[in-house]
N, CA, C and O of each residue as an XYZ file, in Angstrom:
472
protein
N       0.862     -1.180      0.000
C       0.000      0.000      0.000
C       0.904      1.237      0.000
O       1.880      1.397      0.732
N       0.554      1.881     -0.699
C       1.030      3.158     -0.950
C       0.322      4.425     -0.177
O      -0.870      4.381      0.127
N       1.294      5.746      0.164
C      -0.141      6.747      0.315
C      -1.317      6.881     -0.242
O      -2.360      6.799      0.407
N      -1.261      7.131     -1.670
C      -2.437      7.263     -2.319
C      -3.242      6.399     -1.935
O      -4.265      6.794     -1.376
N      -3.020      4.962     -2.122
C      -3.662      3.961     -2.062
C      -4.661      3.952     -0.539
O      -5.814      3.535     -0.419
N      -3.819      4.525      0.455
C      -4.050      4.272      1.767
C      -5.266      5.708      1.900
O      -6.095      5.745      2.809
N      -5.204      6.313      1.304
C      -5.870      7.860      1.635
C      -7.577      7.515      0.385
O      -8.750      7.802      0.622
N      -7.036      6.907     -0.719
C      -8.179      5.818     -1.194
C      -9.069      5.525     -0.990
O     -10.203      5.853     -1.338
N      -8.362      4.353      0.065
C      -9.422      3.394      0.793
C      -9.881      4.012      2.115
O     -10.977      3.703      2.582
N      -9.257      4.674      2.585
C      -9.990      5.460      4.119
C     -11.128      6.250      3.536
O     -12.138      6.325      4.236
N     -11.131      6.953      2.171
C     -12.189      7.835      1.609
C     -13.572      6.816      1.578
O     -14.717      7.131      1.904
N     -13.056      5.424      1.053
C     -13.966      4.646      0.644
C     -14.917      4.158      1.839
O     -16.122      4.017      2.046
N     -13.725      3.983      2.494
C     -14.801      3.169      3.719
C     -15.469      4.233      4.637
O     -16.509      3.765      5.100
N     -15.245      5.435      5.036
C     -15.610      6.393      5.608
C     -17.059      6.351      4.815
O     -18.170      6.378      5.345
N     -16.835      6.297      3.777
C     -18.376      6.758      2.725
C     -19.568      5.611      3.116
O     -20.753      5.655      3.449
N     -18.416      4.424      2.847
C     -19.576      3.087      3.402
C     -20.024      3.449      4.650
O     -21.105      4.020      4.796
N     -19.301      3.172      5.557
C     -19.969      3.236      6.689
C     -20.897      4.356      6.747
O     -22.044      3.969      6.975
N     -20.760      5.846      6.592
C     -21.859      6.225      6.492
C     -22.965      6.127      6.231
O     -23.983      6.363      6.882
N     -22.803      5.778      5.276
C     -24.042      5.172      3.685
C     -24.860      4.398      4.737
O     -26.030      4.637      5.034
N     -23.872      3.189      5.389
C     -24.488      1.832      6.180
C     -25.496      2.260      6.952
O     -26.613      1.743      6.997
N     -25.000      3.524      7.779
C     -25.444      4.002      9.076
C     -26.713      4.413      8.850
O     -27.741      3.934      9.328
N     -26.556      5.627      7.849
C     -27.990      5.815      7.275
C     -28.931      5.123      7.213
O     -30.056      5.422      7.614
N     -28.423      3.557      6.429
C     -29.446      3.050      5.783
C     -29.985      2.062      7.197
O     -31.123      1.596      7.242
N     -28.972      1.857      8.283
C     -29.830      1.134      9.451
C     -30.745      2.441     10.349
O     -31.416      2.238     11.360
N     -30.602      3.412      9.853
C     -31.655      4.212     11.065
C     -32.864      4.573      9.994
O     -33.988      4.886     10.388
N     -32.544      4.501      8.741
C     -34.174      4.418      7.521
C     -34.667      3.080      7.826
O     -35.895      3.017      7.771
N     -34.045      1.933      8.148
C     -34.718      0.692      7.993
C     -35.542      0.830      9.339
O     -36.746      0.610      9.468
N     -34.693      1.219     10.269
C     -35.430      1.289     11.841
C     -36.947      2.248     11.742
O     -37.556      2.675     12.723
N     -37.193      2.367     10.845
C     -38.225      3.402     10.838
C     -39.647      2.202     10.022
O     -40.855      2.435     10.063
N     -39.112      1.228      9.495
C     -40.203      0.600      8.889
C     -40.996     -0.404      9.601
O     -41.855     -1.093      9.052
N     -40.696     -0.462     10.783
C     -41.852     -0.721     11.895
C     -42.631      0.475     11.543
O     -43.372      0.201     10.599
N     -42.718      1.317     11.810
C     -44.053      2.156     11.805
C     -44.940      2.253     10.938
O     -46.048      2.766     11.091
N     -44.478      1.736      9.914
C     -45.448      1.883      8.958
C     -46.457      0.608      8.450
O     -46.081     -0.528      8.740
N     -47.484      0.741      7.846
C     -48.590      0.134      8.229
C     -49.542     -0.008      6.592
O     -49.860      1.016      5.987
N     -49.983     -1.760      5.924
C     -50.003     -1.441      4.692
C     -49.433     -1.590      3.667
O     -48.535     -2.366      3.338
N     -50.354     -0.275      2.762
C     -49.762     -0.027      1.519
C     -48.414      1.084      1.796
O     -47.436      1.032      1.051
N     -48.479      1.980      2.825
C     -47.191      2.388      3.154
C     -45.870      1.750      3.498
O     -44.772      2.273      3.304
N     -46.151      0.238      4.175
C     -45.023     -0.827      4.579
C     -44.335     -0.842      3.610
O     -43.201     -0.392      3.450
N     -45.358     -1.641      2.562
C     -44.939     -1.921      1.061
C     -43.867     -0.798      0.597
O     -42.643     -0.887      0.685
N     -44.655      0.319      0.062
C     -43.384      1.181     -0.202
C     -42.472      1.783      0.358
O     -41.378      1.962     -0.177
N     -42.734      2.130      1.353
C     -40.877      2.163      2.011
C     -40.290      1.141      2.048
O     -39.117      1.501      1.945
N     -40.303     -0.174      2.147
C     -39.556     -1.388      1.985
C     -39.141     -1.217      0.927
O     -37.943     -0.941      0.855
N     -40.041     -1.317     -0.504
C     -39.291     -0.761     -2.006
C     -38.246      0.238     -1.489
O     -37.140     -0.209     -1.187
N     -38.493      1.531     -1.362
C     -37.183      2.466     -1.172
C     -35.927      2.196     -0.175
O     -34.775      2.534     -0.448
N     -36.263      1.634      0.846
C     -35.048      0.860      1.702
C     -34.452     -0.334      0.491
O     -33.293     -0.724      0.346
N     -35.270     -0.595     -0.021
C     -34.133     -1.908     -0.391
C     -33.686     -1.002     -1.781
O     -32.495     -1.151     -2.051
N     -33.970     -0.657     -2.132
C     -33.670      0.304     -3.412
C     -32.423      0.937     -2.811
O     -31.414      0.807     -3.504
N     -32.274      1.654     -1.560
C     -31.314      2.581     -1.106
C     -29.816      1.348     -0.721
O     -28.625      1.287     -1.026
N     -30.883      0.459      0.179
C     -29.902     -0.811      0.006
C     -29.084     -1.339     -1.087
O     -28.017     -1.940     -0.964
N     -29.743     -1.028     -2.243
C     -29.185     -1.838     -3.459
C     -28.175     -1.004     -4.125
O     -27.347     -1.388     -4.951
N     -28.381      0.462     -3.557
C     -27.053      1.234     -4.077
C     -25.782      1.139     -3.367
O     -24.671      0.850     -3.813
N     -26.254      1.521     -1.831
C     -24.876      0.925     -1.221
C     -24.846     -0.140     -1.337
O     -23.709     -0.079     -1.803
N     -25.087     -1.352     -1.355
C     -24.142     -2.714     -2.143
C     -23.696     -1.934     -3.088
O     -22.971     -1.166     -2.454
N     -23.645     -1.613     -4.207
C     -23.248     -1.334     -5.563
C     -22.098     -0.771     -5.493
O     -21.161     -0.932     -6.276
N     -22.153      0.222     -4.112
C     -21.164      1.273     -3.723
C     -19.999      0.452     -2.653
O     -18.962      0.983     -2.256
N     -20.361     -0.676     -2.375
C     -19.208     -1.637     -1.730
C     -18.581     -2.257     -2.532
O     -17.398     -2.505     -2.300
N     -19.308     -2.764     -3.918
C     -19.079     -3.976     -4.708
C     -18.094     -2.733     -5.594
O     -17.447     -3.376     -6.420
N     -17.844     -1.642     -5.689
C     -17.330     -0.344     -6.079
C     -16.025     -0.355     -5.835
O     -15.041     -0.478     -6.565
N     -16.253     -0.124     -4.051
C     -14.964     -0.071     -2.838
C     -14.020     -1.639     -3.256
O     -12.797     -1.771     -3.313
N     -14.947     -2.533     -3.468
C     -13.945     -3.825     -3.709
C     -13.278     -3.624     -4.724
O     -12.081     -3.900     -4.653
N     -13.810     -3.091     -5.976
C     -12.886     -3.030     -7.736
C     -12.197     -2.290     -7.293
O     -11.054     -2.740     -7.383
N     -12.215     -0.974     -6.646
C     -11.200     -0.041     -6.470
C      -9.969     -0.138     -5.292
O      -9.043      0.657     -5.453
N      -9.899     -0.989     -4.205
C      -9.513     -1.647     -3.659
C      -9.186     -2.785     -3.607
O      -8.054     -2.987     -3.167
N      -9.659     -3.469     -3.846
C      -9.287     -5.220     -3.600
C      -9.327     -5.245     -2.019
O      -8.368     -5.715     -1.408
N     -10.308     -4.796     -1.425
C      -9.821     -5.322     -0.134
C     -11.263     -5.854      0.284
O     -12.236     -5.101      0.325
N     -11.342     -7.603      0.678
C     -12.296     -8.251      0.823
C     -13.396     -7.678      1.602
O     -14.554     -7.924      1.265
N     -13.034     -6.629      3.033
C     -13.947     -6.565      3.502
C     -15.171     -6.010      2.825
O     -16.323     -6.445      2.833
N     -14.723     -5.082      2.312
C     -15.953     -4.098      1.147
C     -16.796     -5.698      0.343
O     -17.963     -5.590     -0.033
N     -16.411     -6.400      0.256
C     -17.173     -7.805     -0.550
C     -18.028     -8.756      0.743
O     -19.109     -9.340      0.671
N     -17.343     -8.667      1.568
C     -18.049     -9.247      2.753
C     -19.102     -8.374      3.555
O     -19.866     -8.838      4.401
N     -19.036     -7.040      3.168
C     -19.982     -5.973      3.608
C     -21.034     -6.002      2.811
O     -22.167     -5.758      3.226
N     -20.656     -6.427      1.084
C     -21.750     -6.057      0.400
C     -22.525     -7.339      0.329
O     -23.704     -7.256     -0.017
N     -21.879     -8.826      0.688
C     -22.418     -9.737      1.019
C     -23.977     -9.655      2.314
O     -25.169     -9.947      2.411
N     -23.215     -9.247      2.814
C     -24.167     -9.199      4.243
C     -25.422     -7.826      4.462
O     -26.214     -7.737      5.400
N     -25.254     -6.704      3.091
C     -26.106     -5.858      2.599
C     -27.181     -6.816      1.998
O     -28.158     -7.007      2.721
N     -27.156     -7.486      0.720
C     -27.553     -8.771      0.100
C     -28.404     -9.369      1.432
O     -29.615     -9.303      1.224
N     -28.163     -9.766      2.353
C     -28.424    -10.544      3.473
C     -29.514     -9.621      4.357
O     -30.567    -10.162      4.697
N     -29.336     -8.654      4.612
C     -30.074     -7.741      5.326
C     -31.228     -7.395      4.023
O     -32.255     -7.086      4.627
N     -31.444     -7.331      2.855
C     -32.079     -7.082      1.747
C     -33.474     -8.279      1.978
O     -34.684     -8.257      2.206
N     -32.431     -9.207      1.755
C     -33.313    -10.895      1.765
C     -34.195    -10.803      3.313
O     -35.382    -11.114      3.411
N     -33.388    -10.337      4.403
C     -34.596    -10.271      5.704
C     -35.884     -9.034      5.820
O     -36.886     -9.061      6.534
N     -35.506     -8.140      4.990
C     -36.160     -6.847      5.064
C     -37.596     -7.347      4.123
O     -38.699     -7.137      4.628
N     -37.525     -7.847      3.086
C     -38.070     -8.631      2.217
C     -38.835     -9.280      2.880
O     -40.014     -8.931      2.823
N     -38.516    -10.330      3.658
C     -39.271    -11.339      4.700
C     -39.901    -10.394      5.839
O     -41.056    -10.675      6.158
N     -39.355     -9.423      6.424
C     -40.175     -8.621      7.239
C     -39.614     -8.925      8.588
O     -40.215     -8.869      9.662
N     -37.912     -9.376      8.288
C     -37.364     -9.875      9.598
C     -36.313     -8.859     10.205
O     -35.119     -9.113     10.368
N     -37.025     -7.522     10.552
C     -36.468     -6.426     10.308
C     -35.169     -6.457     11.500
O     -34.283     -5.606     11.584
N     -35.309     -7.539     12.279
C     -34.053     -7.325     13.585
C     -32.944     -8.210     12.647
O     -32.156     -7.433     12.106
N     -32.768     -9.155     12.426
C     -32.239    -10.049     11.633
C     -31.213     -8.892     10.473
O     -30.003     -8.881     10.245
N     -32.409     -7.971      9.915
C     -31.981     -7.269      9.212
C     -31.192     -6.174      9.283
O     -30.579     -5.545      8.421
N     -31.326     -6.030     10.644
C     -30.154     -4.542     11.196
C     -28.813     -5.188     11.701
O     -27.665     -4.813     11.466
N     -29.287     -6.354     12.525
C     -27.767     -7.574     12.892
C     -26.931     -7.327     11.259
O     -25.774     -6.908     11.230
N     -27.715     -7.656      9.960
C     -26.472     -7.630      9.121
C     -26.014     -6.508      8.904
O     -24.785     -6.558      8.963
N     -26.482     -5.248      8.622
C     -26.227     -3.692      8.398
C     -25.283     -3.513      9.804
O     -24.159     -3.123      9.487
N     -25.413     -3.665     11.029
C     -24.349     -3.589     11.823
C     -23.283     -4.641     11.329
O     -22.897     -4.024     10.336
N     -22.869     -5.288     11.331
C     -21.942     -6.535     10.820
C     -21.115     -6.068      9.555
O     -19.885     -6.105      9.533
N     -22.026     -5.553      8.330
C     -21.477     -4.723      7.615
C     -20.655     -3.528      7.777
O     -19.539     -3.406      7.273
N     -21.404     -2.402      8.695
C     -21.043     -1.384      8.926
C     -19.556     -1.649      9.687
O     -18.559     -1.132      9.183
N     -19.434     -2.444     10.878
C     -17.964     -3.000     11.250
C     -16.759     -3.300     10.278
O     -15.592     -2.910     10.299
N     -17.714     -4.449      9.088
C     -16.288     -4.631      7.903
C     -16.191     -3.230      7.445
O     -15.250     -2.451      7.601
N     -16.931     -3.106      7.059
C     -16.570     -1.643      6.041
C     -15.951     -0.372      6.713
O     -15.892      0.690      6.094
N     -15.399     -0.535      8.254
C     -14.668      0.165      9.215
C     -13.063     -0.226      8.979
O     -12.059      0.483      8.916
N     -13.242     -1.507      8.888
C     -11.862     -2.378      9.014
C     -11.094     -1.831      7.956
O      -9.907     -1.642      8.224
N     -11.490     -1.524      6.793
C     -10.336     -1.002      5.804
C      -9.646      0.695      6.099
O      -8.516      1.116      5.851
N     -10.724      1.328      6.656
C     -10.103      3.123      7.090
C      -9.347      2.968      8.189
O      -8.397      3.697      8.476
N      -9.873      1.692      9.063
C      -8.377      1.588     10.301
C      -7.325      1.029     10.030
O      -6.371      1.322     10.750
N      -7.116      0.103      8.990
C      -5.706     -0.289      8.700
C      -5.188      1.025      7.493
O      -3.960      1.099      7.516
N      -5.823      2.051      6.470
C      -5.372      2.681      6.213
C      -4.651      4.177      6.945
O      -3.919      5.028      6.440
N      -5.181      4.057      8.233
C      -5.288      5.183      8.873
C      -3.822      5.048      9.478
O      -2.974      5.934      9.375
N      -3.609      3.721     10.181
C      -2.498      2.972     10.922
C      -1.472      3.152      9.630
O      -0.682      4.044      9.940
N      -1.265      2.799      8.695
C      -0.283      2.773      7.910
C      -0.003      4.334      7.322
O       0.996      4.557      6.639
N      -1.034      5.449      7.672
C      -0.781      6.403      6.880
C       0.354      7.174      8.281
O       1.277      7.985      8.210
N      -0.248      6.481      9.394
C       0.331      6.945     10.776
C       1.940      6.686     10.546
O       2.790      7.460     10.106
N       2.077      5.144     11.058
C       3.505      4.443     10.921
C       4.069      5.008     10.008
O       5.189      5.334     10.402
N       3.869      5.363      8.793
C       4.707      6.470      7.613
C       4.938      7.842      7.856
O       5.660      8.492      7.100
N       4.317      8.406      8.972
C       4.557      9.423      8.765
C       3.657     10.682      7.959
O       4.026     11.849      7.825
N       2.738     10.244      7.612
C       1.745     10.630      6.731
C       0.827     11.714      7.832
O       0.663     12.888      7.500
N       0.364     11.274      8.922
C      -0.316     11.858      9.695
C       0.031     12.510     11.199
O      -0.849     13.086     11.839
């Protein structure tokens, strides 16, 4: 890893995890709703879902670093429970995610340190 490389992937995963965070306090909201309203906010959660995967499966081409693939795995996973209406099930993976997709800005952060970078 190089600087660039390292300043990269901290951009990347900073973004995921955000993205993640977001998308577990929109999902936490679809208990309340009731219906033909359930229905469509579930469409737009998993819709919002389906971009951040897109935006991990992103972080992986531009990185190579598995966790972003194991994050967008377990997005996929939280998708499939939200679907079923197994909305706790479904935040367990969005947290689980949100952790991998941490793991790459702390080893870039550490190496930008040890260099001298920061």
């Amino acid at each position: 890893m190089n600087q660039k490389e390292a300043v990269t992937v901290y951009q990347l995963s900073e973004r995921s995890k955000s993205e993640l965070i977001a998308a577990s306090q929109v999902m936490a909201t679809l208990i309340d709703y009731k219906g033909a309203e359930k229905a469509g906010a579930k469409r737009v959660v998993v819709s919002f879902l389906e971009l951040f995967r897109s935006n991990l499966q992103l972080a992986t081409n531009i990185s190579k670093d598995g966790n972003f693939t194991k994050a967008a795995g377990l997005v996929s996973d939280a998708i499939s429970a939200i679907e079923s209406e197994e909305y706790e099930r479904a935040s367990a993976k969005i947290a689980e995610a949100i952790s991998l997709a941490t793991t790459p800005a702390q080893e870039s952060w550490a190496f930008l340190k040890d260099n001298g970078f920061l």
